[in-house]
N, C-alpha and C positions, 0 to 999 in steps of 0.2 A: 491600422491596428485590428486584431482578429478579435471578434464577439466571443465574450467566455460569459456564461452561465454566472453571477453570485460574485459581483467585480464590484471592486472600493473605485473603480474607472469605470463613467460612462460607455457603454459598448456602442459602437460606430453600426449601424445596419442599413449597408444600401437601398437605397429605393428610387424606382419604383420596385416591388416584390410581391409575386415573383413576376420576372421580365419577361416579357411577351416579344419574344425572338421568331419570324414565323421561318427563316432558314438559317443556314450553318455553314459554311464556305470550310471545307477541311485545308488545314495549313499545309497538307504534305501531298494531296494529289488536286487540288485546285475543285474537286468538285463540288456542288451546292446540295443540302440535303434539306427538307422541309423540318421544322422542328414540331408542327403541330399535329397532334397524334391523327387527325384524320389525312389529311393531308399527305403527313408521311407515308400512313397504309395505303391510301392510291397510290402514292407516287413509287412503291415496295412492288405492289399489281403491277403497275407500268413495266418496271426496270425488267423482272422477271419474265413478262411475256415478250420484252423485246429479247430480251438473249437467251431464249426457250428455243432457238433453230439457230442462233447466232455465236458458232461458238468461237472468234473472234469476240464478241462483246463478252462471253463470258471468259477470255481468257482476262481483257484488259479487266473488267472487275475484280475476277481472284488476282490480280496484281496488284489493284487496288487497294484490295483488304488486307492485300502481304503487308504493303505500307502501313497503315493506316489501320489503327485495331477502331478507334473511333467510328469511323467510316464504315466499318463490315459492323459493329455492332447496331448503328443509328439507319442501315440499311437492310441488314439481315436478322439480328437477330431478335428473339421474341421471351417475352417474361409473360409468368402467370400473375396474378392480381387475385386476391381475395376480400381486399379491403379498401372501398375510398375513405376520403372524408369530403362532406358536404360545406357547404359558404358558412353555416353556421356554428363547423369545429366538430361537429359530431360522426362520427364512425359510422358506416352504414358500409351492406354489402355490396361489393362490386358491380357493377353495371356488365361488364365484359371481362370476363378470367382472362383468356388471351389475347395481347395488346402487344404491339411491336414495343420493342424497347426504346423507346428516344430517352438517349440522357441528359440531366440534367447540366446544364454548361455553368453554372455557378458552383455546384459542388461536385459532382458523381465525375462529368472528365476529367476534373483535377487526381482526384481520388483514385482515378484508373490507370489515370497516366504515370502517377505515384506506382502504382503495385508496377505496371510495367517498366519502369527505370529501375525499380529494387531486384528484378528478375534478373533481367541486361545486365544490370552493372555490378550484381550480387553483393548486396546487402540487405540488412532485415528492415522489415515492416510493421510497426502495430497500428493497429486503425481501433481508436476509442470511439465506440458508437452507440447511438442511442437504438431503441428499435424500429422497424420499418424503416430505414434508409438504406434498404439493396447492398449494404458493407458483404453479404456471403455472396450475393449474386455480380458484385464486381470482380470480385475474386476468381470467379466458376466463371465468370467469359473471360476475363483475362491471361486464366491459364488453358482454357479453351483454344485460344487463338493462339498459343502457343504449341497445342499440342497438332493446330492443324493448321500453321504455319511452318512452323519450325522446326526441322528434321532433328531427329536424335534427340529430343528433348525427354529427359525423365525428371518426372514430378509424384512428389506423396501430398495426400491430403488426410487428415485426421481429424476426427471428433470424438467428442466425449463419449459415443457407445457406436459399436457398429450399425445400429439402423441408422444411427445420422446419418455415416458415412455413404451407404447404398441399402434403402431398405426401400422395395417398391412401392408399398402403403404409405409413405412416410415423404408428402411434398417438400419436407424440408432438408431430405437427404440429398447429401454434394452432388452424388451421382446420379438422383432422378435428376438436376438440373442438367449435366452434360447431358444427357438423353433427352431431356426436354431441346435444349438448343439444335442438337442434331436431327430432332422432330420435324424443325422449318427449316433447315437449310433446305438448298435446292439440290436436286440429284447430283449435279455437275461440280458441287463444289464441294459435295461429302467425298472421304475417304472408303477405302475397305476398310472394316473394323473388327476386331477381335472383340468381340464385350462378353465380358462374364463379372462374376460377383466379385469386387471389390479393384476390378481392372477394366482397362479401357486403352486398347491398343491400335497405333494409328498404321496399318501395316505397309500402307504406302511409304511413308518416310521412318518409321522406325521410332515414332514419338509414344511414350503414355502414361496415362493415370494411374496409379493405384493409390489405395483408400487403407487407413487400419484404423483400430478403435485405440483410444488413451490408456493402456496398459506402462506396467512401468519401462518396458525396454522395447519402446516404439520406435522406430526409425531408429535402432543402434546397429552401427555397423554397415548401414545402407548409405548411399551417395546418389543426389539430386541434386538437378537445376535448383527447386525453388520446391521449398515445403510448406502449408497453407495448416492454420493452426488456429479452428472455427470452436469457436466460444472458446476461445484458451482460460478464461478466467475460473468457468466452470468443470473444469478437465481434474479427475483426480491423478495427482502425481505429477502436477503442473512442474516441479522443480526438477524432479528428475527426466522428465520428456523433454525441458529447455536444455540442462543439460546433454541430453543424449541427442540433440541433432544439431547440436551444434558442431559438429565435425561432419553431421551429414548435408548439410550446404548450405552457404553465405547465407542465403537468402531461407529466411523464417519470415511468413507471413502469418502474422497472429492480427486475428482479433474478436472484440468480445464485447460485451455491456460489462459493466462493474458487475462482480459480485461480494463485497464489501472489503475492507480496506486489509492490507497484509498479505493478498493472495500472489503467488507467482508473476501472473498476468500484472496487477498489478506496482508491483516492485520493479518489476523488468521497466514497466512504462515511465514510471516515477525516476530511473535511475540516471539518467541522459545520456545512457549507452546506449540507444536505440534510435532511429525516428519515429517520430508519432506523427498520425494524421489522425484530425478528430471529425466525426459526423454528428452533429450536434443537429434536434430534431427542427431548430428555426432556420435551417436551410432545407427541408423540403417543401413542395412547392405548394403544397396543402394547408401542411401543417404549421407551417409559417406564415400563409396568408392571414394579413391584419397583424403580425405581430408589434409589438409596442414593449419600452424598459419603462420596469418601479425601482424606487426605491423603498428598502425597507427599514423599519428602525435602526438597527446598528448599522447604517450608511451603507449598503451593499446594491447593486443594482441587479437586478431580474428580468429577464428578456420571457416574456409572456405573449399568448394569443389565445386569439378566442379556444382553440382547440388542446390550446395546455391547458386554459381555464378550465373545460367541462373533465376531463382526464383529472385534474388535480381536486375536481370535486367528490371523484368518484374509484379515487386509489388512495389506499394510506403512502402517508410520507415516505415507508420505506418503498413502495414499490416506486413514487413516484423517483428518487434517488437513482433505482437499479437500473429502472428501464425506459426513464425519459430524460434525467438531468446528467447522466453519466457523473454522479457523487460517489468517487471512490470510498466516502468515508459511511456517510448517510446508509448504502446499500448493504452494508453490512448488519449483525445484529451487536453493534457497538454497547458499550457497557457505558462510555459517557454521551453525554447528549452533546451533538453536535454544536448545536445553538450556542447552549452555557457554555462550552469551552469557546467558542469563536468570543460570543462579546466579552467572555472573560478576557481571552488574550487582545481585541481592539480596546479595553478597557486599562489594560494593565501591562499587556507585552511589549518589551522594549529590550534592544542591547543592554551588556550592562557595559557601566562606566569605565569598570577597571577587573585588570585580571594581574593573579599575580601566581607566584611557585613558591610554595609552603615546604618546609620539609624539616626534621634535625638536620643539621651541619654533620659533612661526614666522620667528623673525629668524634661525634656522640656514639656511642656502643650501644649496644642489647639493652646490657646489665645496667645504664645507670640511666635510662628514661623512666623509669618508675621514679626515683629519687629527684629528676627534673620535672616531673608532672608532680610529682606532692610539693615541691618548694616554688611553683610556677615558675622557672627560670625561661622565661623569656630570652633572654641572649645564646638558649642553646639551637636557637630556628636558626635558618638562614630562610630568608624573605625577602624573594625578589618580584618588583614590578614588570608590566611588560604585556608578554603573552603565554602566561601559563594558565595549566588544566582550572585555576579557583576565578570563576567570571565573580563578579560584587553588582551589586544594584543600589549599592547604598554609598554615600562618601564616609570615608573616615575619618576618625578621632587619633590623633597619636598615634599615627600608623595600622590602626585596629578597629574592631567594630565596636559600637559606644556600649563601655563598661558599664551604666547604668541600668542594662536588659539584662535579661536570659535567652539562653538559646536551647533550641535539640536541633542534634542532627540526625535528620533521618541517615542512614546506608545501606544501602544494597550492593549484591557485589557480584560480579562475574568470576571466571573462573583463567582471565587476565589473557586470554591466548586471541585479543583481537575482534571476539566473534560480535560481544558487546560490550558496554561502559560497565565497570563500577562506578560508583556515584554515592557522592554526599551530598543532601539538600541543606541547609541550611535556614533554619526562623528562628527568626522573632516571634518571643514570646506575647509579649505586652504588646504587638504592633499585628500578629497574626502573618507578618511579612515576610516571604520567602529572600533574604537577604545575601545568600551565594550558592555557589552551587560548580563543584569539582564534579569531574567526567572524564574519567579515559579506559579505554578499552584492553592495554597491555600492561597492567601492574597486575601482579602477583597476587592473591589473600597476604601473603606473608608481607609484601612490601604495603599494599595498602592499608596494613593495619597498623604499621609505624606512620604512615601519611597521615592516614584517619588522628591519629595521637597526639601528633606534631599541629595538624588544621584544628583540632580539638583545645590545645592549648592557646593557638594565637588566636582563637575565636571569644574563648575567656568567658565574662557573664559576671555579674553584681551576687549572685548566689551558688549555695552547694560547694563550695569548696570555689567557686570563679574556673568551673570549669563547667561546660555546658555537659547535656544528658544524652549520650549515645544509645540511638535504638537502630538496631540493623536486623534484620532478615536471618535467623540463624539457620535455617535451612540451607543444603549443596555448601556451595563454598563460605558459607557465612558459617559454617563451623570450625571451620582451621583458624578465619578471621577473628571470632569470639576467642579463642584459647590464648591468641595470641596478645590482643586487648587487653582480657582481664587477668589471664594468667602470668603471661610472661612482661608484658608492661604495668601491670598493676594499676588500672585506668580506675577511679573507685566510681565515676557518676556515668552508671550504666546500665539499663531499662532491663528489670527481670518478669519472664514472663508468666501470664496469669493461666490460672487452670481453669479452662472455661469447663460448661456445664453445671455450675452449681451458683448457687442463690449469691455469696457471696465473690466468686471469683477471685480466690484466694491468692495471694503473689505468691509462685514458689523462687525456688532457687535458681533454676536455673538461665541465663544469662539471655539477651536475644530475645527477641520474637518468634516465635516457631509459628511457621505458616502452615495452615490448612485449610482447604477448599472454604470450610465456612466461616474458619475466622478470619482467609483472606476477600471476602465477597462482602463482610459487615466491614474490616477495612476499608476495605475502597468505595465502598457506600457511602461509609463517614468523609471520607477526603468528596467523594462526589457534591456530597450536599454543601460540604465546605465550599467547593467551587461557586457553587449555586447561589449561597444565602451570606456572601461576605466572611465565611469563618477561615479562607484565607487569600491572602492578594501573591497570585502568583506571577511572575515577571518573565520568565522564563520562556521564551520561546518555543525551542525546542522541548523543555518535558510539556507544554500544552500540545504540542503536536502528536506526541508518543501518546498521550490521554487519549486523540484522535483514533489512533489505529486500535486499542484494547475493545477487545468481541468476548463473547462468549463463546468456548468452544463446545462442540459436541461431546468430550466425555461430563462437560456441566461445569467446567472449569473457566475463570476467566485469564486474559493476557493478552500479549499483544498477538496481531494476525500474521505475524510474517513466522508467529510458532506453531502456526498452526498444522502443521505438517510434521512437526517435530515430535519425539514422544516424552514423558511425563519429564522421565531424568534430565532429557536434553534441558526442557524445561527450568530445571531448578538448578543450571549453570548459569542461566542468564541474568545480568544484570539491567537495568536500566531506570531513567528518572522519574518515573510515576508513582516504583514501590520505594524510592526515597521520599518523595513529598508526603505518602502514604502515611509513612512510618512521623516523620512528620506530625503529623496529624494523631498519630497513638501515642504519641509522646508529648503533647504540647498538653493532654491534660494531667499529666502527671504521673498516671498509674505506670506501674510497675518498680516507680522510683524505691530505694530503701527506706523505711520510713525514719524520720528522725530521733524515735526512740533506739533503732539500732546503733550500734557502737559504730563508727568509722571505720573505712574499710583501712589494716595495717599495711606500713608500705611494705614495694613487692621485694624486697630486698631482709626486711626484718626475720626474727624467728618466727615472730607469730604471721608475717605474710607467707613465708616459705610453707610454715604446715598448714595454712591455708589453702597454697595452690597445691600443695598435694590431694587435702583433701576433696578439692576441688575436682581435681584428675580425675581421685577415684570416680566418684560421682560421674563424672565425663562418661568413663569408662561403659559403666552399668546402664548409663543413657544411650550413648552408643548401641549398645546391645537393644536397647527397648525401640530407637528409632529410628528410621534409614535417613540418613543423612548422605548417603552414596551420589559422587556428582555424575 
């Protein structure tokens, strides 16, 4: 079993650690290498001054290294150091900047031999890494040893700004690293090189580097062996760079630290279209010394060491997320707490029992579901068990959920073309319970609003007519959805929205929720604390995860992070199950209901409903004009 970080499973970690190997027997050319760093650097002296006149030995060595990229790098080549850590966990400056490279045989050969198969065999890479585990500098010898092994080879490497790429001030840039390596080879086994700014050409065989910065149309149109895509998570235009080199060669090697949850980087890794390798920091040799697993209250286990301890004394949680625990979710600047949703869902998350497919029967018309929702005719559904879009967390009564309660159903609605769910959350009122909850991603506004109607009537309630109280999102496609509701079904128990800014926050007329920045951020405020202080028991799996990925964005906006790239409009097409539970929650206290001194709403069919929905229209109309509703 593989140690993961925050596991309901005790994580396995060998020991002794770290293993005190003093040589390395390479599988492909049979030779023995020292693995202990002094040791190695005599034994690097040694080799070199033997095949300094001997060019037979320097031939069988660069034959050597053709084989064997392990071997040429545990032999030649050399890393800079900035940083140890000492027995006691704490950071301190290096003793020696330059130190031959020996790598680590527990993690760093796996990890290299990895990028070099993804090369060969052309397929993509991502490598989830914490920091300080040499994840860029595997990369930069890997493709090193291809550029001066392997004839004809062309490779792009990219970062987030041109000096990453090749800027000489700048130790962390790709290309002081190839020039760093080429620093300590030996004369006899360097190339003629062309080198200028953002290239690196190997002229003897025809192989080379070049470098660009994360612009939107990076690598489009261009064709490579293998493309290297360093801190991909922090790259602006991450979705259109994945896009555009993807026809520029199999092989995408991405990788990055978290930078919170929703980002490109992230989603690609999340998707299982890819492989992943993970460098997680209790595999270096350092910083993993003494490491040991807790458990924490909600049964999770944690792989700590002395040197995570003084580091997590001395970083807030979020940095500790970004840049030691690789927490895709944590690293972000999430809008719910990580925590309360987790023990919410070890507390409350479960399958549900039963799913079923709600709908009217298709001989029901247009014209006469108004007339079936005012006489509650039940026999006009067809309701089937099985596997459809309505999951249940609850058993039922008579086929139904128990007529005793009340319900609202939150809705949110997409704009049906696949991209994401419309969604009904479904509570209990008297129990706080989130009791169902419908999701699919290609129903129309127009057809979901008959669904909505139809799930609305079989869900039923002890009050209000025994039909429960629809609040949906009237903003983007929540406005065709609304007309359709209240106008042309004649739905009458349905959440009108209030006019914020004043003392009393007066109900107006018009139908829906109308979202805005700040009455959607005291929304979800109120659903957060719900989470938090029992004001509601959610079951739901999946919408607790989607709570997971919601950030604040940089125009001050909140939502989920995979919008984050998206602009306002795209925005307010998307559905999904957070701003249902939400709604939910704005609905479960009552407000915006009609109050019971008003008259009943006439069916949608009568005279007096008919000049109703006219009047309604107009009003539409005039509102239309006053607010953008444009999906």
């Amino acid at each position: 079993m593989t140690a993961t970080q925050n596991s309901l499973v005790k994580p396995e970690l060998p020991e002794p650690f770290p293993a005190d190997v003093p040589y390395w027997k390479c599988p492909k050319t049979g030779l023995l290498v020292p693995k202990r760093v002094e040791e190695n650097l005599a034994w690097r002296a040694r080799l070199l001054a033997a095949a300094e006149e001997d060019e037979g030995l320097q031939q069988d060595l660069y034959t050597a290294c053709t084989q064997s990229i392990l071997f040429w790098i545990n032999a030649f080549v050399f890393t800079y150091r900035i940083h140890d850590t000492d027995a006691a966990g704490r950071a301190r400056q290096a003793l020696n900047s330059h130190v031959p490279m020996v790598t680590w045989m527990n993690i760093q050969d796996p990890h290299i031999l990895a990028i070099e198969d993804a090369i060969n065999e052309g397929y993509s890479l991502l490598t989830d890494k914490t920091r300080d585990m040499a994840a860029s500098w595997n990369h930069i010898v890997t493709l090193h040893h291809q550029w001066l092994f392997r004839p004809d080879s062309l490779f792009l490497e990219m970062s987030r700004v041109e000096t990453d790429v090749d800027g000489a001030d700048n130790p962390r840039a790709l290309f002081v690293k190839h020039d760093y390596i080429n620093r300590w080879l030996p004369d006899w086994m360097l190339p003629n090189i062309d080198r200028t700014s953002m290239h690196i050409v190997n002229l003897d065989n025809g192989s080379r580097i070049d470098g660009e910065s994360s612009n939107k149309a990076a690598g489009s149109g261009d064709r490579r062996r293998a493309v290297l895509l360093d801190e991909f998570a922090k790259m602006e235009n991450a979705s259109k760079i994945k896009a555009a080199t993807a026809d520029v060669s199999p092989c995408r090697l991405a990788n990055s630290t978290p930078w919170g949850p929703g980002t490109a980087y992230s989603q690609w890794m999340q998707s299982g279209q890819v492989k992943v390798f993970r460098l997680p920091w209790w595999e270096h040799p350092e910083k993993g010394r003494g490491r040991y697993v807790v458990q924490d209250e909600t049964g999770k286990h944690q792989i700590r060491s002395p040197w995570y301890d003084a580091e997590a004394a001395k970083r807030s949680p979020k940095e500790m997320a970004q840049e030691i625990d690789m927490d895709h979710v944590s690293s972000g600047d999430t809008f719910f707490e990580a925590h309360i949703v987790e023990e919410h869902k070890r507390m409350f998350g479960r399958p549900p029992i039963s799913r079923r497919q709600i709908d009217f029967k298709k001989t029901v018309t247009t014209d006469s579901i108004a007339g079936i929702l005012e006489r509650k005719q039940l026999e006009a559904l067809n309701t089937v068990g099985g596997n459809g879009p309505l999951h249940l967390w609850v058993a039922l009564s008579k086929g139904r959920l128990d007529q005793t309660k009340d319900y609202v159903l939150g809705i949110d609605i997409s704009k049906g073309q696949g991209a994401s769910n419309s969604v009904i959350s479904v509570r209990c009122v008297e129990t706080r319970e989130k009791v169902a909850e419908w999701a699919d991603a290609n129903t129309t506004p127009h057809d979901f609003a008959r669904i909505a109607c139809a799930i609305a009537l079989w869900v039923g309630g002890r009050s209000h007519g025994r039909l429960p109280l629809m609040v949906w999102e009237a903003n983007g496609p929540g406005w065709e959805f609304g007309r359709e509701v209240v106008l042309k079904y004649g739905y009458p128990n349905y959440y009108r929205d209030k006019q914020t800014g004043t003392v009393s926050e007066k109900t107006t007329k018009k139908y829906g929720w109308h979202s805005s920045p700040e009455k959607k951020e005291v929304a979800l405020g109120a659903y957060r604390a719900a989470l938090a202080h029992g004001g509601i028991i959610n079951h739901s799996i999946a919408a607790l995860d989607e709570a997971l990925t919601y950030i604040r964005y940089s125009s001050g906006g909140i939502g989920p992070a995979n919008l984050v790239e998206e602009s306002e409009a795209a925005r307010k097409t998307h559905g999904d199950r957070v701003i249902a539970d939400m709604l939910t929650e704005v609905g479960a206290g009552g407000s915006g209901r009609a109050s019971k001194a008003e008259a009943p709403a006439p069916p949608g069919m009568s005279p007096a409903g008919r000049l109703r929905a006219r009047q309604q229209a107009q009003q539409d109309i005039a509102d239309r004009r006053r607010f953008d509703f444009r999906n």
